[in-house]
C-alpha positions in Angstrom: 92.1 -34.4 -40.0 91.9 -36.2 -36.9 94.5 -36.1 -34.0 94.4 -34.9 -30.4 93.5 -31.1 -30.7 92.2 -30.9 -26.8 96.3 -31.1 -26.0 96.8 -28.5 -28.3 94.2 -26.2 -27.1 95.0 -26.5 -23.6 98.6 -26.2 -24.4 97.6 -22.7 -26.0 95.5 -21.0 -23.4 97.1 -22.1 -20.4 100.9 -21.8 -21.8 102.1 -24.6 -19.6 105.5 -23.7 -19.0 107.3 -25.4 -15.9 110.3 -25.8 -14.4 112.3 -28.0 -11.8 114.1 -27.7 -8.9 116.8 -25.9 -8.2 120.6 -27.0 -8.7 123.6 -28.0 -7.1 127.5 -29.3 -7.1 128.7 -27.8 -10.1 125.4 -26.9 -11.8 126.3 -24.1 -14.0 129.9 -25.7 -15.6 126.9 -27.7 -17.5 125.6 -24.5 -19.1 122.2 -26.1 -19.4 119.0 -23.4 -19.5 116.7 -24.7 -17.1 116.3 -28.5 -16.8 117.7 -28.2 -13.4 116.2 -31.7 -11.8 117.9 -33.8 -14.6 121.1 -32.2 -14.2 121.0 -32.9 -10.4 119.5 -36.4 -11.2 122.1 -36.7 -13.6 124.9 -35.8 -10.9 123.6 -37.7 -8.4 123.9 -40.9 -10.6 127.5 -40.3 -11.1 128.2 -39.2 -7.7 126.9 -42.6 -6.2 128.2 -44.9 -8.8 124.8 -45.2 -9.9 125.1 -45.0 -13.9 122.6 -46.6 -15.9 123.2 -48.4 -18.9 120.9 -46.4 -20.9 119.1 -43.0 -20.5 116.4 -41.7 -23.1 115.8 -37.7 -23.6 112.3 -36.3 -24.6 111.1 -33.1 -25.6 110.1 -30.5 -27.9 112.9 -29.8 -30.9 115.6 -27.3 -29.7 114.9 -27.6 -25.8 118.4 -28.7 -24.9 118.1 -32.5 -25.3 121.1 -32.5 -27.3 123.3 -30.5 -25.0 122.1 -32.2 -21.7 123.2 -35.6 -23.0 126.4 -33.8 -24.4 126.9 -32.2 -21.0 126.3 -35.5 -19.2 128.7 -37.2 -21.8 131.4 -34.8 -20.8 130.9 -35.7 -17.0 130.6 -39.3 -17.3 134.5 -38.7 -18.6 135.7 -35.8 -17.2 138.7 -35.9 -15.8 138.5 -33.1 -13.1 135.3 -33.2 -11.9 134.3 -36.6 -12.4 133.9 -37.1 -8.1 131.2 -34.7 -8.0 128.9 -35.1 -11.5 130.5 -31.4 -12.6 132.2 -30.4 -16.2 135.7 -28.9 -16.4 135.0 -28.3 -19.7 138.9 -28.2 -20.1 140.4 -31.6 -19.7 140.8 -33.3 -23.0 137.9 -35.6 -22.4 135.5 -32.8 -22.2 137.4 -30.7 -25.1 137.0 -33.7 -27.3 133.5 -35.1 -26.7 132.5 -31.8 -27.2 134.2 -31.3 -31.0 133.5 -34.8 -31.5 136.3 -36.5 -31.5 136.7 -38.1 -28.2 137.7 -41.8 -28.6 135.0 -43.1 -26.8 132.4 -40.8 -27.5 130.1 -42.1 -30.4 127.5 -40.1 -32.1 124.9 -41.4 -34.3 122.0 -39.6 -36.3 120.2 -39.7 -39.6 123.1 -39.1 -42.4 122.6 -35.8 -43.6 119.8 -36.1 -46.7 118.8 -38.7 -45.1 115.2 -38.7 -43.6 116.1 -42.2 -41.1 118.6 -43.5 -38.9 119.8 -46.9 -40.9 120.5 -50.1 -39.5 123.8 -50.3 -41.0 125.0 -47.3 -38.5 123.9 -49.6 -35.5 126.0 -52.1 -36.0 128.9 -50.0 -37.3 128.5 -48.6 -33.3 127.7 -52.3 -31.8 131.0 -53.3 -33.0 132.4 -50.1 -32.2 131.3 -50.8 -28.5 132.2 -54.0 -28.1 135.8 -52.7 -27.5 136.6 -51.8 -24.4 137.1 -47.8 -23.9 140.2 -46.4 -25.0 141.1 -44.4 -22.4 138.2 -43.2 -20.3 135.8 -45.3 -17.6 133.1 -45.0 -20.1 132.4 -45.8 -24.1 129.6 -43.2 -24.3 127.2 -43.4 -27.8 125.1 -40.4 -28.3 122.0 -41.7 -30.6 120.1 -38.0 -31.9 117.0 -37.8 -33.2 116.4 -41.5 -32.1 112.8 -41.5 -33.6 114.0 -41.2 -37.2 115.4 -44.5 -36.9 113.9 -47.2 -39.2 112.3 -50.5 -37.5 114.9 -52.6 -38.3 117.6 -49.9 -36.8 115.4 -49.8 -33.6 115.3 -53.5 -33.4 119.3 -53.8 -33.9 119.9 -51.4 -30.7 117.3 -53.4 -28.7 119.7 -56.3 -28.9 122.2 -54.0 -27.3 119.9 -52.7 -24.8 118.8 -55.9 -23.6 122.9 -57.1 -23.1 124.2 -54.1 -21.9 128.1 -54.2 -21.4 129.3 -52.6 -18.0 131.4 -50.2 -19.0 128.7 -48.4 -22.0 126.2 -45.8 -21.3 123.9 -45.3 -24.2 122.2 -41.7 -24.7 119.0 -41.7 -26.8 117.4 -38.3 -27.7 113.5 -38.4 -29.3 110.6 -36.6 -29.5 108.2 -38.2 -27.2 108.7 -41.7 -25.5 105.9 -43.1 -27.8 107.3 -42.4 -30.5 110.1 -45.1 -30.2 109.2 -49.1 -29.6 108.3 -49.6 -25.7 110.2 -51.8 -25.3 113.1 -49.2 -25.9 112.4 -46.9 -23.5 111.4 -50.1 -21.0 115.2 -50.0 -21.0 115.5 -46.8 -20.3 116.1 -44.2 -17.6 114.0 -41.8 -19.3 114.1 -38.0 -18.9 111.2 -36.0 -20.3 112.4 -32.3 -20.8 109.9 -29.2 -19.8 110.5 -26.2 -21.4 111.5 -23.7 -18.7 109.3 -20.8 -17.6 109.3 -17.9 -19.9 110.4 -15.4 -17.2 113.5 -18.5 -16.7 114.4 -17.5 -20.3 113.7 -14.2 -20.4 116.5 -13.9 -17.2 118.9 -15.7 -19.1 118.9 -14.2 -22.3 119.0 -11.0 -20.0 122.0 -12.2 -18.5 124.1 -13.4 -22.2 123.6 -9.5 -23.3 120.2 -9.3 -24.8 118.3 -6.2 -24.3 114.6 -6.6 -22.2 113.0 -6.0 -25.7 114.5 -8.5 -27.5 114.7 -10.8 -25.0 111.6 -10.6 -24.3 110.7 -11.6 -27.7 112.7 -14.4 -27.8 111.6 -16.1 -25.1 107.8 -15.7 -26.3 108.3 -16.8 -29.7 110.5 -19.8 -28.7 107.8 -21.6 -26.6 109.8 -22.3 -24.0 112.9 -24.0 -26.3 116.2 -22.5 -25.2 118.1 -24.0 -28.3 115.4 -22.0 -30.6 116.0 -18.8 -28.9 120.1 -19.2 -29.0 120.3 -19.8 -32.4 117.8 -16.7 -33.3 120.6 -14.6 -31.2 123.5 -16.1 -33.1 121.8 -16.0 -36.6 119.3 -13.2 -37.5 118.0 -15.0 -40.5 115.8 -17.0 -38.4 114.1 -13.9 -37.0 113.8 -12.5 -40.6 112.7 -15.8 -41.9 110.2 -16.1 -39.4 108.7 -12.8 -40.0 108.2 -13.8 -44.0 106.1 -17.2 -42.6 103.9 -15.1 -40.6 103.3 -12.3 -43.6 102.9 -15.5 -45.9 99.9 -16.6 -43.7 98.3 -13.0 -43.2 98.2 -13.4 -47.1 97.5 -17.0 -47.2 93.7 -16.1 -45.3 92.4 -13.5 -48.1 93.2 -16.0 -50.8 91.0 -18.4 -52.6 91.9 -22.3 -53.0 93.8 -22.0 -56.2 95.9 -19.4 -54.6 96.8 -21.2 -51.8 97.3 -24.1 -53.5 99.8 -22.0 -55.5 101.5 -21.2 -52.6 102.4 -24.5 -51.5 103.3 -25.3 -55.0 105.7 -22.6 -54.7 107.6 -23.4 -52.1 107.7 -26.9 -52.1 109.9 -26.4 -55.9 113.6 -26.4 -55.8 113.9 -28.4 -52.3 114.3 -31.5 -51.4 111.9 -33.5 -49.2 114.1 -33.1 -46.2 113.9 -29.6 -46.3 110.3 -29.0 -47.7 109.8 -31.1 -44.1 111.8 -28.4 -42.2 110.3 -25.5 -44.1 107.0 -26.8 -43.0 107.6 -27.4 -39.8 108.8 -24.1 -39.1 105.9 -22.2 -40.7 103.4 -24.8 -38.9 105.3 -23.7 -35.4 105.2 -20.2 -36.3 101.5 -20.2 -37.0 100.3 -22.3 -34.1 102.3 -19.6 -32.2 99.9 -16.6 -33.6 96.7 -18.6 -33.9 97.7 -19.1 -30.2 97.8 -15.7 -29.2 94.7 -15.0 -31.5 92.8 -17.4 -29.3 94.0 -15.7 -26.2 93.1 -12.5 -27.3 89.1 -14.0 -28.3 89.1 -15.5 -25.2 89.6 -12.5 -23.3 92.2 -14.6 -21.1 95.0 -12.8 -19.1 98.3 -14.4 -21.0 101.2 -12.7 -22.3 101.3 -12.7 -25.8 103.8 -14.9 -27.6 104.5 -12.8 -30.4 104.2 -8.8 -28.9 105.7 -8.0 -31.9 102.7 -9.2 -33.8 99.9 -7.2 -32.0 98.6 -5.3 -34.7 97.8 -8.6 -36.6 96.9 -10.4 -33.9 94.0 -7.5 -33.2 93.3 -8.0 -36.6 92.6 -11.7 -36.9 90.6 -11.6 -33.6 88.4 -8.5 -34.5 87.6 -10.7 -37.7 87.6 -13.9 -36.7 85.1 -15.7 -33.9 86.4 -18.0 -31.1 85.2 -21.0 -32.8 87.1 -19.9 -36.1 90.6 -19.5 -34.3 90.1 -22.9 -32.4 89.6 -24.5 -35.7 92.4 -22.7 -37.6 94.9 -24.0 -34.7 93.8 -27.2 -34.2 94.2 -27.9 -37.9 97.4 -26.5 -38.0 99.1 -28.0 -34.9 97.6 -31.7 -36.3 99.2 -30.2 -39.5 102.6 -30.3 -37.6 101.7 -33.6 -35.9 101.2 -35.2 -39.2 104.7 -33.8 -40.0 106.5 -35.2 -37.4 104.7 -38.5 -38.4 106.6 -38.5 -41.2 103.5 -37.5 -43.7 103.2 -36.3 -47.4 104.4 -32.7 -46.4 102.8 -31.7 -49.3 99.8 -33.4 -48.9 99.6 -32.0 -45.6 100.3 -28.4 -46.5 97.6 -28.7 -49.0 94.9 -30.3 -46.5 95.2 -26.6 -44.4 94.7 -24.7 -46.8 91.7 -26.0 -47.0 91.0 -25.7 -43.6 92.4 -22.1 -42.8 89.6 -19.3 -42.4 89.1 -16.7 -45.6 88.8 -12.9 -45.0 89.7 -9.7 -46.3 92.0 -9.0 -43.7 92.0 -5.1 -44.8 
């Protein structure tokens, strides 16, 4: 496979992890894990009459895109704290955007089964935002997941974009900026989200209850994505579903071809392509995540490991396994995931790694 493995590989022995500045006015009513800067930014915009017509969120799946443009949905409209960029939370603006009810609050993502945004949705909302607001300052449309949306969906909401109506903010949330048309995010404030330290979200899941241990777990196996580490609290299955990916691949590596082919075969029957694509996905995570801390561990570097529950394997796989090995084993599997993302033959895919994961008797 080709792709850019030299992002990966830096990304895995240096863990970059950063963070922003630090908050003000009304920062916590937003609730947002780290993220800081764009929530000031964010104020600061509303606080000096400054709104754009159209802001664009990047970043990682499950590091709070979602929930910022929520949160700054809710203050665009609150009606307490609207003078100062903070959420009540209370008022009925802020009640209703959140259930997703509010008026003029309009969110828009792939219908579910559905693997693209279509273009009939965009202009259901043009019309939809043609009307003046109901009963707030602001007609607000929350687009998720912008870069599912098919080329004639994207080209609809450029029209929108380039005739923007003064009293219509326009929240897009995507992957990466590249993966949308430039001239989309030309018309954009964009936002790019880092995922916060892991100390950041070891605090905070400290502070919501969690023990050190687990805590600490969760913000090493979350790579730095709040939303991943949230839901793991609020449904165990993820934890226990992770574990079974990372025994499947401990298995997967004293196989031979035909059995790992089998194993692909296995769990792509009974689902659907949407969620053989999310199945994938979260194996492909999962395993960059150990061959990560494999590589750490090879290359004798001081990082904390991102699975501590996994040390025994992880001791394993690098006692067995030379640097060169591991460096292929996650480059392959994080072009694996990139290929996903990309919208490839997720079987296809799956298959292709197989073929390039190491073989050893791992007892």
């Amino acid at each position: 496979m080709s792709g850019r493995p030299t992002r990966w590989i830096v990304f895995a022995v240096q863990t970059l992890w950063t963070h922003g500045q630090v908050g003000y006015n009304g920062l916590m009513s937003w609730d947002i894990i780290g993220h800081e800067w764009a929530v000031q930014l964010l104020q600061k915009h509303i606080v000096r009459g400054q709104v754009r017509h159209a802001y664009l969120f990047t970043g990682p799946d499950s590091i709070g895109k979602r929930t910022l443009a929520l949160r700054f949905a809710q203050a665009l409209n609150c009606q307490r704290g609207a003078q100062d960029g903070s959420v009540c939370g209370e008022c009925r603006a802020c009640r209703l955007t959140r259930e997703g009810t509010y008026p003029d609050m309009h969110l828009v993502e792939a219908e579910e089964g559905a693997a693209v945004l279509k273009v009939d949705q965009i202009r259901n909302l043009q019309r939809q935002l043609a009307l003046t607001p109901y009963e707030a300052k602001w007609r607000v449309a929350l687009l998720l997941r912008f870069h599912q949306a098919h080329d004639s969906a994207a080209n609809a909401l450029l029209k929108t974009l380039e005739e923007p109506s003064p009293h219509v903010v326009i929240l897009l949330t995507a992957r990466s900026a590249e993966s949308l048309l430039p001239t989309i995010v030309s018309r954009c404030e964009l936002f790019n989200l880092r995922p916060p330290t892991r100390e950041e979200l070891e605090g905070v899941l400290i502070e919501k209850g969690e023990s050190e241990e687990n805590a600490r777990l969760l913000a090493g196996i979350s790579s730095g994505r709040p939303g991943y580490a949230i839901q793991a609290i609020e449904n165990p299955e993820i934890l226990e579903r992770r574990a079974s990916i990372l025994d499947d691949l401990i298995h997967l590596l004293g196989k031979n071809r035909a059995e790992r082919f089998a194993y692909v075969e296995n769990v792509s029957r009974g689902k659907s392509v949407q969620q053989l694509r999310e199945y994938a996905e979260d194996a492909l995570i999962a395993w960059g995540g150990l061959w990560r801390d494999v590589l750490v561990r090879t290359a004798e570097a001081k990082t904390a490991a991102q699975n501590p529950d996994r040390r025994e394997d992880i001791d394993q796989l690098a006692s067995k396994l030379n640097h060169d090995h591991v460096i292929c084993a996650l480059r392959s599997t994080m072009e694996s995931l990139d290929a996903i993302h990309s919208y490839g033959n997720v079987r296809m895919v799956l298959e292709t790694l197989m073929l390039d994961l190491p073989t050893f008797s791992y007892t």
